[in-house]
C-alpha positions as CSV (number, residue, x, y, z in Angstrom):
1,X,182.8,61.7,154.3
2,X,183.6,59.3,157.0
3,X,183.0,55.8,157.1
4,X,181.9,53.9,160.0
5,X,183.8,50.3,159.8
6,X,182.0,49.3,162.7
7,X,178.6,49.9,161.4
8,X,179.7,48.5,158.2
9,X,181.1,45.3,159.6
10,X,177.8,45.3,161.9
11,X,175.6,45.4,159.0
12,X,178.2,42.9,157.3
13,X,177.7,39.9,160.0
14,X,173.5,40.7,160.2
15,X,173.9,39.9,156.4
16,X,175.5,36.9,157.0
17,X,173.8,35.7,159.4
18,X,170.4,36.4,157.5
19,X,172.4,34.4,154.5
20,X,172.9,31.1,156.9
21,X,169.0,31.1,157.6
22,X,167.6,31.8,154.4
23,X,170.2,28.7,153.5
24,X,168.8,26.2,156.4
25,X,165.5,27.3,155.2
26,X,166.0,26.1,151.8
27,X,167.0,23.1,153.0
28,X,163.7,22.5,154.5
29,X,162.1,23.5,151.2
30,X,161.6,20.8,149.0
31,X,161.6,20.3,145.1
32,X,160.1,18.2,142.3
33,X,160.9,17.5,138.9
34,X,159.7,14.5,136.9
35,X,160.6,13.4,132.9
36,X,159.5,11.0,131.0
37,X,156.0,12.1,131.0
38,X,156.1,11.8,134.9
39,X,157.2,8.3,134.9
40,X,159.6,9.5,136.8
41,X,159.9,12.2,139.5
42,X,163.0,13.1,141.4
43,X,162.5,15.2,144.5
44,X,165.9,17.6,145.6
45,X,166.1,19.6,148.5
46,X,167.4,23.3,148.6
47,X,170.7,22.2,150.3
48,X,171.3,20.5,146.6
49,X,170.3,17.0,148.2
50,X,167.8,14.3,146.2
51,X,165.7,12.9,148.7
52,X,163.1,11.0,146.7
53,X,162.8,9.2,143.5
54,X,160.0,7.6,142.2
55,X,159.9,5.1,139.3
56,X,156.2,4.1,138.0
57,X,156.8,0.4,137.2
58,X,155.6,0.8,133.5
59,X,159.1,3.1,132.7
60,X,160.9,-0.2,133.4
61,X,161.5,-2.1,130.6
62,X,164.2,-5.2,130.7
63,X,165.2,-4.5,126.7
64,X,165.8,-0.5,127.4
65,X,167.6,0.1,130.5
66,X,169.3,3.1,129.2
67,X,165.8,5.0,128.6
68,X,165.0,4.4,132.3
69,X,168.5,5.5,133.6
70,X,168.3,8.8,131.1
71,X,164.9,9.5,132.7
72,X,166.4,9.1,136.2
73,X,169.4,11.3,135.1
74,X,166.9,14.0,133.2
75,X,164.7,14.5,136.5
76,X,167.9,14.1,139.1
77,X,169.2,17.1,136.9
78,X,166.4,18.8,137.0
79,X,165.2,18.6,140.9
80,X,168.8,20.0,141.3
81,X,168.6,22.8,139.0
82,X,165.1,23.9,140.8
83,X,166.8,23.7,144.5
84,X,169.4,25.9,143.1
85,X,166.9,28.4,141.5
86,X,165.4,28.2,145.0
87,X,168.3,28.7,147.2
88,X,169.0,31.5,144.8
89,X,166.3,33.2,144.8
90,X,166.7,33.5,148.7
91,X,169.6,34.9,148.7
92,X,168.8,37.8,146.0
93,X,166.0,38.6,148.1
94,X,168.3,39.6,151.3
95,X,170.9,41.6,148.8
96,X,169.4,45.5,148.7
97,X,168.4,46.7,145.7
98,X,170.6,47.7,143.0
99,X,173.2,45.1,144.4
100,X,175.1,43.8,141.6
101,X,174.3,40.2,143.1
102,X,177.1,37.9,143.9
103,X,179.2,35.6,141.7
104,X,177.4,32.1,140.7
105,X,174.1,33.5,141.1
């Protein structure tokens, strides 16, 4: 059987190139996660980004700073684990079936 290298490396840099915009769209595609019983909601982008966070004025409370700042933390975490899941879920999409995926995902 012989292999075509240039196909293969043909079919390589379509891949990649199909890999760089599936990634700028993600970017564009924007996440929300929220804790504290949505007194606060963190918004991440798919380039791994926070681009919003929104505080409802009741979750602030002068005695407890810690609670607000582990609420802030909770959603940051969160919003960032969704724009993974996202960016992810991209990328498995262009790998042909019964691809063993790539490392980190």
């Amino acid at each position: 059987m012989k292999m075509d290298f240039n196909k293969m490396l043909q079919q390589a840099q379509q891949m990649q190139a199909q890999m760089l915009e599936a990634q700028e769209e993600a970017r564009a595609e924007v996440v929300e996660a929220s804790a504290g019983g949505g007194m606060v909601t963190v918004k991440a982008n798919g380039g791994g980004e926070i681009v919003s966070i929104a505080i409802d004025p009741r979750a602030i409370d002068p005695d407890d700073p810690e609670l607000l700042a582990d609420m802030v933390l909770a959603a940051a975490n969160e919003a960032i684990r969704s724009a993974q899941a996202l960016v992810e879920a991209k990328m498995k999409s262009l790998l042909p079936s019964g691809f063993p995926g790539l490392p980190g995902m």
